[in-house]
C-alpha positions in Angstrom: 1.6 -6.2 14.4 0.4 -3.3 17.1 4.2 -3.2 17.8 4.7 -1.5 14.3 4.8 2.0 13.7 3.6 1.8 10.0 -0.3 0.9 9.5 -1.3 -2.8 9.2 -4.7 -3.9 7.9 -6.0 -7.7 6.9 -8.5 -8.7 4.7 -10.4 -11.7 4.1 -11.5 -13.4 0.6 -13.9 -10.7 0.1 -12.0 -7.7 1.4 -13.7 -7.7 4.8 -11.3 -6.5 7.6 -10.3 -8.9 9.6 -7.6 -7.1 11.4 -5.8 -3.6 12.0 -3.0 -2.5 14.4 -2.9 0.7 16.2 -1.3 2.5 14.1 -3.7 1.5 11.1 -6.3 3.0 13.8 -4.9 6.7 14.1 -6.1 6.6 10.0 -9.6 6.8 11.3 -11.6 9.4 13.2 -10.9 9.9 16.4 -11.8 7.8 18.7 -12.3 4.6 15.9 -12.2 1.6 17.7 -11.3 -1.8 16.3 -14.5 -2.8 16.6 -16.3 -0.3 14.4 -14.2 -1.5 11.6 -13.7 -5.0 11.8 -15.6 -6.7 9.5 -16.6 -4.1 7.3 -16.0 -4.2 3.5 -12.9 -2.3 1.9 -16.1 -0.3 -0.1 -17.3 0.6 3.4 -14.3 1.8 5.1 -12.9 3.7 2.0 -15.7 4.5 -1.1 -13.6 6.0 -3.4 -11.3 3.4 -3.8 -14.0 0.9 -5.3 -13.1 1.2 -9.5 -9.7 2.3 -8.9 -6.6 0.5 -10.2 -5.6 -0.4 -6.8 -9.1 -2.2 -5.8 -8.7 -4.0 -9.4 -5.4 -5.2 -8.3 -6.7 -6.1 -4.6 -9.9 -8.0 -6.2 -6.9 -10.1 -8.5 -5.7 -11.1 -5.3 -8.4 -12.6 -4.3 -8.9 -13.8 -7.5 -5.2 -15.6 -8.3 -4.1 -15.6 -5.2 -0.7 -13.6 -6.2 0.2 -11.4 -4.3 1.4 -7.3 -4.9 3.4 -5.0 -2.7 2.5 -1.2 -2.9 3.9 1.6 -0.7 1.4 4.3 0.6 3.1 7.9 1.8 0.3 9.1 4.7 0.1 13.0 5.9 2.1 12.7 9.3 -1.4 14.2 11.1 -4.1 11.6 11.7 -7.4 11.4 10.5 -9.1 15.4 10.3 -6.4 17.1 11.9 -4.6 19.7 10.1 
């Protein structure tokens, strides 16, 4: 997973991190360590997604357990640079 270039992140059952590689990392502030993310809820780490169409299809994850794949396009710059 850190070996990828392209941003990895795991959830649990109730959309609690339970993993990101480095690359997922370099989507945070600056200096973001795993451990000031794992754990927290998806509604923590990113508030406007909560009532979206993607958290809806996330929660039916959990929910029925099938699974969706969506591509995300991310600026090149990390987190608050321009």
């Amino acid at each position: 997973m850190n070996s990828a270039t392209e941003s990895f992140s795991l959830y649990d059952s109730e959309l609690n991190m339970t993993e990101i590689n480095d690359a997922g990392l370099r989507l945070f502030p600056p200096g973001t360590k795993k451990e000031d993310i794992i754990g927290k809820n998806l509604s923590e780490l990113v508030p406007d997604l909560y009532g979206t169409e993607r958290y809806r299809r996330l929660k039916g994850v959990v929910e029925s357990g099938k699974a969706f794949s969506e591509d995300d396009v991310v600026p090149p710059a990390p987190f608050g640079e321009d």
